[in-house]
C-alpha positions as CSV (number, residue, x, y, z in Angstrom):
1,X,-15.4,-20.6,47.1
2,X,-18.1,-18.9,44.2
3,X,-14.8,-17.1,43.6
4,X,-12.6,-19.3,43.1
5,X,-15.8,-21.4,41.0
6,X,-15.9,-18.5,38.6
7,X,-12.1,-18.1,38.2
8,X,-12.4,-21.6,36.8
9,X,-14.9,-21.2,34.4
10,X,-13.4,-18.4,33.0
11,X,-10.2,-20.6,32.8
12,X,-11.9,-23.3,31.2
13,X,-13.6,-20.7,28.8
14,X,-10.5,-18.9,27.8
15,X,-9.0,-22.5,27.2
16,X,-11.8,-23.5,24.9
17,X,-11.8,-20.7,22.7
18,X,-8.0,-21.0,22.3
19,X,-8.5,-24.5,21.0
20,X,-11.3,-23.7,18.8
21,X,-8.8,-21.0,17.2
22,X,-6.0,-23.0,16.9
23,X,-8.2,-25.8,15.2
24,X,-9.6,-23.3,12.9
25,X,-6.4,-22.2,11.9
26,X,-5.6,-25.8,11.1
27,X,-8.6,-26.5,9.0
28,X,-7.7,-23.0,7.1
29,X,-4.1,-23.6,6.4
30,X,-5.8,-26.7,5.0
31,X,-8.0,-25.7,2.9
32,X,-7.1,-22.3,2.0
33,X,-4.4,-23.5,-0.3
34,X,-6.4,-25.8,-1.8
35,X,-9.5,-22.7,-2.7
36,X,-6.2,-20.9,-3.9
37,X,-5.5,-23.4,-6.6
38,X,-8.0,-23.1,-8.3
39,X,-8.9,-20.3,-11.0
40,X,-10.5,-17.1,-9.2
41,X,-13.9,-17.3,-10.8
42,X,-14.5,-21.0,-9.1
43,X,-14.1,-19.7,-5.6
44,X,-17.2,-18.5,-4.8
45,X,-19.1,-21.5,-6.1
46,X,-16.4,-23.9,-4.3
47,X,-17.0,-22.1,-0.9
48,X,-20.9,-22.0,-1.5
49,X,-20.7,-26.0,-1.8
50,X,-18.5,-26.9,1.4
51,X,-18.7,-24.9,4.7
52,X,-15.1,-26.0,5.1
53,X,-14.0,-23.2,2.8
54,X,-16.3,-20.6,4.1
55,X,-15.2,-21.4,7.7
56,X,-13.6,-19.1,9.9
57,X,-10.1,-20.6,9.9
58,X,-10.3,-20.4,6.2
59,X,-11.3,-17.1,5.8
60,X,-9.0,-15.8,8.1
61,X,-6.3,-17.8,5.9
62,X,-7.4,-16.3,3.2
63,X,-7.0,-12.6,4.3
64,X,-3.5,-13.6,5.6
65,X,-2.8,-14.7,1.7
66,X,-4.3,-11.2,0.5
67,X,-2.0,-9.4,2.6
68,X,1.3,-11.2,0.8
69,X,0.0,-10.1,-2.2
70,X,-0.8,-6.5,-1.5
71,X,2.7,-5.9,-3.3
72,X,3.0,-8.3,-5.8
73,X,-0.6,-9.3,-7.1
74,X,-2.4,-6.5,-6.2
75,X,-5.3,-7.5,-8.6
76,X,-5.2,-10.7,-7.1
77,X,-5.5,-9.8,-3.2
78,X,-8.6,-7.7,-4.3
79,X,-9.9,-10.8,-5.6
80,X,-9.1,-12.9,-2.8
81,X,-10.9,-10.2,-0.1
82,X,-13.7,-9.9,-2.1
83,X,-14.6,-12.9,-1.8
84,X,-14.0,-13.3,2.0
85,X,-16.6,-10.4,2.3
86,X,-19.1,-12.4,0.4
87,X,-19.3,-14.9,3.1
88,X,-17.8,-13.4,6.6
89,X,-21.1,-12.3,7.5
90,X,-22.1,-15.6,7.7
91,X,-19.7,-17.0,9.5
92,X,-21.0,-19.6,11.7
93,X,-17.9,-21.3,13.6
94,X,-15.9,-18.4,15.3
95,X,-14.4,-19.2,18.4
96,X,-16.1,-16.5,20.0
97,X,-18.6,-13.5,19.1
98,X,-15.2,-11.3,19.6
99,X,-13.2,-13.4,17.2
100,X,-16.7,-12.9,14.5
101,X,-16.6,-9.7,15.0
102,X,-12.4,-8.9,14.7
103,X,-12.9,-11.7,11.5
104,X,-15.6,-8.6,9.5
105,X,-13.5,-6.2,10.8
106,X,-10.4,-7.6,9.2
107,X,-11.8,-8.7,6.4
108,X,-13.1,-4.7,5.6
109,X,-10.0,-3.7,6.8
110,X,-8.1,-6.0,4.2
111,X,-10.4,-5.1,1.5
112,X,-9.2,-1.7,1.8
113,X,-6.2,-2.2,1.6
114,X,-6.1,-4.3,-1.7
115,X,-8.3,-1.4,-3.3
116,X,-5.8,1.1,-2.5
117,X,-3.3,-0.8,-3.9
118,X,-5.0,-1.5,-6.5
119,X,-5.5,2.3,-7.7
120,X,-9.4,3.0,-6.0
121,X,-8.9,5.0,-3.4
122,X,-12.6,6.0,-2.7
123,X,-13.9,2.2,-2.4
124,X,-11.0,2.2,-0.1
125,X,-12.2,4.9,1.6
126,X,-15.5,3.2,2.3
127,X,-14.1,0.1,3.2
128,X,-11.9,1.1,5.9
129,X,-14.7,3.2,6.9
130,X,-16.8,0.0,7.3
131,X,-14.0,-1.7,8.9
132,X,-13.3,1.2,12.1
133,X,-17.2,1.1,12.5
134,X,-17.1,-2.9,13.1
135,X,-14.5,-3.1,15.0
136,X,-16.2,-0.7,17.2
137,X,-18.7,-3.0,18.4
138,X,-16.5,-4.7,21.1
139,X,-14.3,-2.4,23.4
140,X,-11.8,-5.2,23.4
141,X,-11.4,-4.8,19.7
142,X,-9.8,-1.0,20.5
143,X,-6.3,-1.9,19.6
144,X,-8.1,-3.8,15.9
145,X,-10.0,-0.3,15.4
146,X,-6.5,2.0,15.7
147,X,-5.2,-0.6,13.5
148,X,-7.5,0.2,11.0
149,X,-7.8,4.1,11.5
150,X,-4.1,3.8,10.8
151,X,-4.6,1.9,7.7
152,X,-6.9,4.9,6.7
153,X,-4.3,7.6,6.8
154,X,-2.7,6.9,3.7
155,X,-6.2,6.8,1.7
156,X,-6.6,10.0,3.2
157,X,-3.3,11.1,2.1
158,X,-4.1,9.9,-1.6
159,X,-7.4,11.5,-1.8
160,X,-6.1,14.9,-0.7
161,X,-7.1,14.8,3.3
162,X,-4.1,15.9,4.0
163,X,-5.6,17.7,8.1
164,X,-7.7,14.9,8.4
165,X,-4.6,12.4,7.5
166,X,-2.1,14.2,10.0
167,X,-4.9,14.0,12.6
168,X,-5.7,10.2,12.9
169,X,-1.8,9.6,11.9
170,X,-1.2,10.9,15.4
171,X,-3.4,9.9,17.0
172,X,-2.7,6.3,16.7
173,X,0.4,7.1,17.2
174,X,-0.3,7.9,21.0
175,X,-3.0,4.6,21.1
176,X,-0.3,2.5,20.2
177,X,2.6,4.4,22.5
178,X,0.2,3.9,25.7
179,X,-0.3,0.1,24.7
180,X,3.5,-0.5,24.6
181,X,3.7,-1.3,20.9
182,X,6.3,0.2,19.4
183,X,6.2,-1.1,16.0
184,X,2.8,0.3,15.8
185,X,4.0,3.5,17.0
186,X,6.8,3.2,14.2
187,X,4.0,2.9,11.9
188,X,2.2,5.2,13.0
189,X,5.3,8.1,12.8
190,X,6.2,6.7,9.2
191,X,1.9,7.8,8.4
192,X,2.8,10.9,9.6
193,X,5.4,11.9,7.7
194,X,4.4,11.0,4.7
195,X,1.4,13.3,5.1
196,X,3.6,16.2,6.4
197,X,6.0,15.1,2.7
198,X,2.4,15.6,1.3
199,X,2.4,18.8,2.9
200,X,5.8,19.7,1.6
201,X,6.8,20.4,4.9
202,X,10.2,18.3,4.2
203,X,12.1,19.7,7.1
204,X,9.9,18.5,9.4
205,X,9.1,14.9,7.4
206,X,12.9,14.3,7.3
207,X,13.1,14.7,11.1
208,X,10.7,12.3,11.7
209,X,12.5,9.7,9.2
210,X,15.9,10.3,10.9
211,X,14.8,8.9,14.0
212,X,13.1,5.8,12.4
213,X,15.9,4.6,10.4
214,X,18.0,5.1,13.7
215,X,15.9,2.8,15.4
216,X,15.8,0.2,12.8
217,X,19.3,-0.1,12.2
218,X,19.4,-0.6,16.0
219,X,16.8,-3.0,16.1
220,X,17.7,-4.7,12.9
221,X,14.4,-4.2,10.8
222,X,15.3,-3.8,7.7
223,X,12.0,-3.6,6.5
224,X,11.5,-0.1,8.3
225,X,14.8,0.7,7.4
226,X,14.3,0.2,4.1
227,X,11.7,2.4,4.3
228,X,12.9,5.2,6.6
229,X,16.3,5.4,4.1
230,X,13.8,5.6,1.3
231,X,12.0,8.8,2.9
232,X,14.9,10.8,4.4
233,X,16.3,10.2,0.5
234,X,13.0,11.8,-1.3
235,X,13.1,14.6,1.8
236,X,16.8,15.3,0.5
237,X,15.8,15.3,-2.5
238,X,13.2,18.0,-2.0
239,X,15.6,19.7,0.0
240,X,17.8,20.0,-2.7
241,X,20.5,17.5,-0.8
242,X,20.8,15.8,-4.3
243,X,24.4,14.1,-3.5
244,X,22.4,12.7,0.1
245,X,19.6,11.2,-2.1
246,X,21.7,9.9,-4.7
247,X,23.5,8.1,-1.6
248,X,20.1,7.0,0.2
249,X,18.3,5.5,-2.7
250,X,20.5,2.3,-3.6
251,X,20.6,1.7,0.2
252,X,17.3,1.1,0.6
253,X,16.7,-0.3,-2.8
254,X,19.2,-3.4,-1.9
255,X,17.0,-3.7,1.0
256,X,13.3,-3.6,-0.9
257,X,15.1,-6.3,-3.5
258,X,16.2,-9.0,-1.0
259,X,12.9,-8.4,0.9
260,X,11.2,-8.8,-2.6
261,X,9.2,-6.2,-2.4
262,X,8.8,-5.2,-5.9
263,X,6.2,-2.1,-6.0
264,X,8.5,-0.4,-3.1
265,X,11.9,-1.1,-5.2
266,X,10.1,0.6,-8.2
267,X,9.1,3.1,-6.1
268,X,12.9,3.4,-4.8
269,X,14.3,3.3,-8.1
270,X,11.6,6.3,-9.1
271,X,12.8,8.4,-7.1
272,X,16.8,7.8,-7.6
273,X,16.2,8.6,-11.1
274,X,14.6,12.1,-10.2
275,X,17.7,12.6,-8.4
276,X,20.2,11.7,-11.0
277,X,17.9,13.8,-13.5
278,X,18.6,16.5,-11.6
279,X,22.0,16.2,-11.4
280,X,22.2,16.1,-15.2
281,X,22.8,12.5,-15.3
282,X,19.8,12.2,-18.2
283,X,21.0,8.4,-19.5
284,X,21.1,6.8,-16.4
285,X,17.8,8.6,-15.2
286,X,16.0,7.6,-18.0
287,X,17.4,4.3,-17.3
288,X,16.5,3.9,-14.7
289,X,13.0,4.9,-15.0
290,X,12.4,2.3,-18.0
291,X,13.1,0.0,-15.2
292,X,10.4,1.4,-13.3
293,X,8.1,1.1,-16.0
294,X,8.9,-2.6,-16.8
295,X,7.7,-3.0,-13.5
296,X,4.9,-1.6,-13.2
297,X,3.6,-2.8,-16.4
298,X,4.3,-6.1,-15.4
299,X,1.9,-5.8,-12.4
300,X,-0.7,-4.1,-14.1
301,X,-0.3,-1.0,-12.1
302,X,-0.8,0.9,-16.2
303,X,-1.4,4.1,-14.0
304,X,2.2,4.3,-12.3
305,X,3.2,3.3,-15.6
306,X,2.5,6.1,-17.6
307,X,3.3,8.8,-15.0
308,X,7.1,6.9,-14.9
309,X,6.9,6.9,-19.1
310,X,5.7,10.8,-18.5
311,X,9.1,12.0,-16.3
312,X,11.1,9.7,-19.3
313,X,9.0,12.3,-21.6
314,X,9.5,15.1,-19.7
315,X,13.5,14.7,-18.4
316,X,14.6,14.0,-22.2
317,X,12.4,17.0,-23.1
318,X,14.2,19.7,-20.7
319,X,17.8,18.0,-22.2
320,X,16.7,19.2,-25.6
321,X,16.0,16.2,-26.7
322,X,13.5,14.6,-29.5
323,X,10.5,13.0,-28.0
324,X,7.7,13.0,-31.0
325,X,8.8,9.2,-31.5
326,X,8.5,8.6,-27.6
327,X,5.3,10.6,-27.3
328,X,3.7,8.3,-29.9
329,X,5.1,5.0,-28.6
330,X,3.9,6.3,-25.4
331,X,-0.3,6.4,-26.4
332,X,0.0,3.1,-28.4
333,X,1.8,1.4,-25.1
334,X,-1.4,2.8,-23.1
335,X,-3.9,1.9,-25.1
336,X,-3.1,-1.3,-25.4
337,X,-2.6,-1.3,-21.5
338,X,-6.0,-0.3,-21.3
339,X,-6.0,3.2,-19.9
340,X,-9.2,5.0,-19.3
341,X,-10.3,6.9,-22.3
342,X,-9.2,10.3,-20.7
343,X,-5.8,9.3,-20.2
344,X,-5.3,8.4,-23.2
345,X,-6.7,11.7,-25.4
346,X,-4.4,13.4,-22.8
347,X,-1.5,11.6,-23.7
348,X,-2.8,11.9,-27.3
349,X,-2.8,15.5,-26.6
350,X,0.9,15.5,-26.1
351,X,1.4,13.7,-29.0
352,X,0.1,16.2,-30.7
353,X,1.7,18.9,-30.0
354,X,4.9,17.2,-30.1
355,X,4.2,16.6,-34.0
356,X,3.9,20.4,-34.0
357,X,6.4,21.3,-31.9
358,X,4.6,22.9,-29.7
359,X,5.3,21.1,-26.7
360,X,6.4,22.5,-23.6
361,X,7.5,21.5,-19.6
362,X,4.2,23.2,-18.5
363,X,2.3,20.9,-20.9
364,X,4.3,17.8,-19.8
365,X,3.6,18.4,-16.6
366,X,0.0,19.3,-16.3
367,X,-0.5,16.2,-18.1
368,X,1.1,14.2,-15.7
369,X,-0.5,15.8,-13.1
370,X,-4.0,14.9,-14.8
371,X,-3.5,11.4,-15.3
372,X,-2.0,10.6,-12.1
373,X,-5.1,12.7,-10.4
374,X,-7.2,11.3,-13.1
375,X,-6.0,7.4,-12.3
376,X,-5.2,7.9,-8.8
377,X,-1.9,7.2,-9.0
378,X,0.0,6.7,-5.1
379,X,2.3,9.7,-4.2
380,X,5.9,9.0,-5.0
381,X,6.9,8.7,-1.6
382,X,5.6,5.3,0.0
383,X,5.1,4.4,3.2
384,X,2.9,1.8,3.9
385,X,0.3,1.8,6.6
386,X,-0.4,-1.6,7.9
387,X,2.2,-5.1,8.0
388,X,1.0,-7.0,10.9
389,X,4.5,-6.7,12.0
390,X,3.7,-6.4,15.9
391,X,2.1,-10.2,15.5
């Protein structure tokens, strides 16, 4: 009989915390949209003033809407998760200590990931650092805490991690395989071989990507196919398969537009133009990589930017090609972007020894290489570590 008495309190409990979730989740899809309205630099004050917009529903809401933005707004999603963190701590209406708890840890885990989008890969570092500990708390946030280990990888990547990377990227791989969660696990394989790209272990990297994209076009996620055709093209690429990755690219490009995924497309379209620049196909290459630039300007990413503008440089360069007038155009564009200062005497740099006709590759491309170290600039080859897709 006690048995039976305690198997019906817990029923009632677990009942009672659903209800408090699923009314927070109503209250934030209320008033989340309505904080989102207004101008970023009244949000704070507006969720200082009502608890209703500093309530766990809404901050949850609020995280959701940072993660939509990752790709488009990425200046904006950094925004919205900063502000979360300035009031999940207080938090006062979870439905449970474990929901408060997985609420910090999302909200760190978030915050990373709208800082590495946004170009700062250390702060990213720290944040998902913050978010693994938190989640740590509760053992029956485990499957939370591999979540955000994953997210980690590809800051690792960035930064130059590259054992460490490889490691966790793994690892969460097997978490997720012995929790039956296979789109985790796809996640998780995608992680890994972008570090083993990073690695320039292609051969390896393209077998990995093979098996994804089979298993998409099985399952019908085009998302992961999008990706997976987008890594086995920049592995043929380094493989010298040109005519493959010529192929792959617009495949997956199709799929990145009608998903409207704008940052991967560029990222797509990148990479087919280093294909059809080697294949001696300079006008449509540089093309192609004006695109690219439009984009990224648009977004703000400057940093992607001028490495793209860089490869233009450097492509019309090796075809014999004037490039004093794009050199010039090039400093001007950044400065007004508002490149760091370094950037831009390095770019200025170029300039200069275009004038004087002086430039060479080597020059071009340490250049590149220092900005993009320099700004942080994301590897070409994308694969991104976190969706949410299992929920």
């Amino acid at each position: 009989m006690r048995s039976s008495g305690l198997e019906g309190d817990r029923f009632h409990e677990v009942c009672d915390v659903s209800r408090l979730d699923q009314l927070a989740r109503e209250e934030g899809a209320r008033h989340g949209p309505l904080l989102l309205k207004q101008p970023p630099s009244g949000w704070r004050r507006t969720m200082r003033g009502d608890p209703c917009y500093r309530g766990y529903g809404t901050l949850e809401f609020l995280l959701e809407a940072a993660r939509a933005k990752f790709e488009t707004e990425p200046a904006v999603a950094r925004e919205i998760t900063a502000a979360v963190l300035d009031f999940v701590d207080g938090v006062e209406d979870a439905p449970s200590r474990v929901h408060w708890i997985g609420l910090q840890g999302l909200a760190w885990k978030e915050h990373a990931n709208a800082l590495r989008f946004a170009g700062d890969l250390r702060q990213a570092l720290q944040a998902v650092e913050r978010s693994i500990e938190i989640y740590g708390q509760n053992a029956g946030l485990h499957f939370e805490q591999t979540r955000a280990r994953l997210a980690s990888v590809n800051i690792h990547r960035e930064i130059g991690n590259l054992g460490q990377a490889l490691s966790i990227a793994r690892e969460c791989g097997s978490i997720f395989l012995d929790y039956g969660q296979r789109p985790f696990v796809t996640m998780a394989r995608l992680c890994e071989g972008a570090v083993l790209f990073s690695l320039k272990q292609f051969a390896e990297a393209l077998r990995i990507y093979t098996a994804v994209v089979e298993e998409a076009e099985i399952e019908g996620d085009k998302l992961t196919l999008a990706r997976g055709l987008t890594n086995v093209a920049e592995c043929a690429r380094e493989l010298g398969d040109l005519a493959a990755a010529r192929d792959l690219y617009p495949r997956a490009l199709v799929h990145f537009e009608e998903l409207n995924l704008p940052t991967e497309a560029a990222r797509v379209r990148w990479g087919y133009a280093l294909s059809l620049a080697a294949l001696g196909r300079i006008p449509s290459a540089v093309s192609e990589l004006y695109k690219v630039r439009a984009v990224y300007l648009s977004l703000g990413a400057n940093a992607d930017a001028t490495v793209s503008m860089l490869d233009i440089v450097r492509i019309r360069f090796d075809a014999d090609e004037d490039v004093q007038e794009l050199c010039a155009d090039l400093v001007a564009t950044c400065s007004a972007a508002g490149l760091t200062q370094n950037a831009i005497e390095a770019l200025a740099y170029l300039r200069e020894q275009s004038k004087r006709r002086m430039l060479t590759s080597t020059k071009i491309n340490r250049v590149r290489t220092y900005i993009g170290e320099l700004t942080r600039t994301p590897a070409l080859l994308f694969a991104r570590p976190d969706d949410d897709e299992g929920e």
